[in-house]
C-alpha positions, 0 to 999 in steps of 0.5 A: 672310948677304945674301939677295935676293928679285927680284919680276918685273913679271909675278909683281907684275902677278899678284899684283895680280889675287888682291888685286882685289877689295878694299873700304876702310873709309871710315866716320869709326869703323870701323864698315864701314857706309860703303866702296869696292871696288874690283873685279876689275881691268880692267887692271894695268900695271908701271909702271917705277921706281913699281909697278903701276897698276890701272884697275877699276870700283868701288862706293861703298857710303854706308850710308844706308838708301834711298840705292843703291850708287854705280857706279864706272865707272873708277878708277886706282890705284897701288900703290907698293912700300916699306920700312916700318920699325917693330915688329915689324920692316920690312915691304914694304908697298904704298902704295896711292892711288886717282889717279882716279875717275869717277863717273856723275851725281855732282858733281866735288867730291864725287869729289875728297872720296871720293879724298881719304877712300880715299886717308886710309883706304889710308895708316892701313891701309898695314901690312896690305898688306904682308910683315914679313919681318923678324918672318917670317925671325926664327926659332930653329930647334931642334937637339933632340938632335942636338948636347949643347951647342946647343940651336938656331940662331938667324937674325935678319933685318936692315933691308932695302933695296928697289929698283924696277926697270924689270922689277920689284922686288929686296928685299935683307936681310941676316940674322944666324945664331948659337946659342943654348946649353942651359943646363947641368944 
């Protein structure tokens, strides 16, 4: 059976606003004392055939005791909807880049580093901004004992295949059905 999930510009738009806020670990081991986040946006736009630009302000957080947060007054992100294959399954995930920031008082180059660091940080972490539909649709569903022979149905979902339109995104999948039988006593 092929299935078809459509996501308009406006549902993805939408979406984008429950997302924001959303902080990024950019310490070098994980230990969240230095991050960005970045705030409730300011603006999202679909962008036709790429996904959704978002312009917000920011908080760079060093994790230096006596150094003050960073204010951001504008950054512009996109996030860029794909097919990830792997195990468990594909997932449609966003790659997430920060194209740019802009910062009060602070040197160019360091800007550039801090983007670089983010954008390092988002690609590591990409599967976690996403849907493994194929791990969500994989399902075997029990019959109980309304059939003697079948014990459940069994549905496996396939690779998919992603579209970005103009208007919004079409993800297309297949799925498997078949049965699983009980064992004889």
């Amino acid at each position: 059976m092929d299935v078809r999930v459509s996501l308009s510009a406006a549902e993805l738009v939408a979406s984008v606003h429950e997302f924001l806020p959303y902080q990024v670990d950019i310490s070098a081991d994980g230990n969240q004392k230095r991050w960005l986040r970045v705030n409730a946006p300011d603006s999202v736009e679909f962008v036709p055939k790429e996904g959704m630009r978002i312009v917000a302000s920011a908080t760079l957080h060093h994790g230096v005791p006596l150094v003050p947060d960073v204010k951001i007054r504008r950054s512009v992100m996109m996030m860029r909807p794909h097919i990830l294959e792997g195990e468990p399954g594909d997932t449609l995930a966003f790659a997430v880049t920060l194209d740019e920031l802009d910062t009060k008082g602070i040197p160019g180059f360091i800007d550039q580093s801090i983007q670089q660091r983010v954008n390092d940080k988002m690609h590591e972490h990409r599967r976690q901004i996403g849907w493994n539909f194929t791990k969500t649709l994989t399902r075997a569903i029990g019959l109980g004992q309304r059939s003697v022979l079948i014990d459940a149905v069994q549905l496996r979902a396939g690779r998919g295949t992603l579209v970005v339109l103009d208007d919004g995104i079409t993800l297309s999948l297949s799925i498997g059905v078949g049965f699983v039988r009980r064992t004889p006593t």
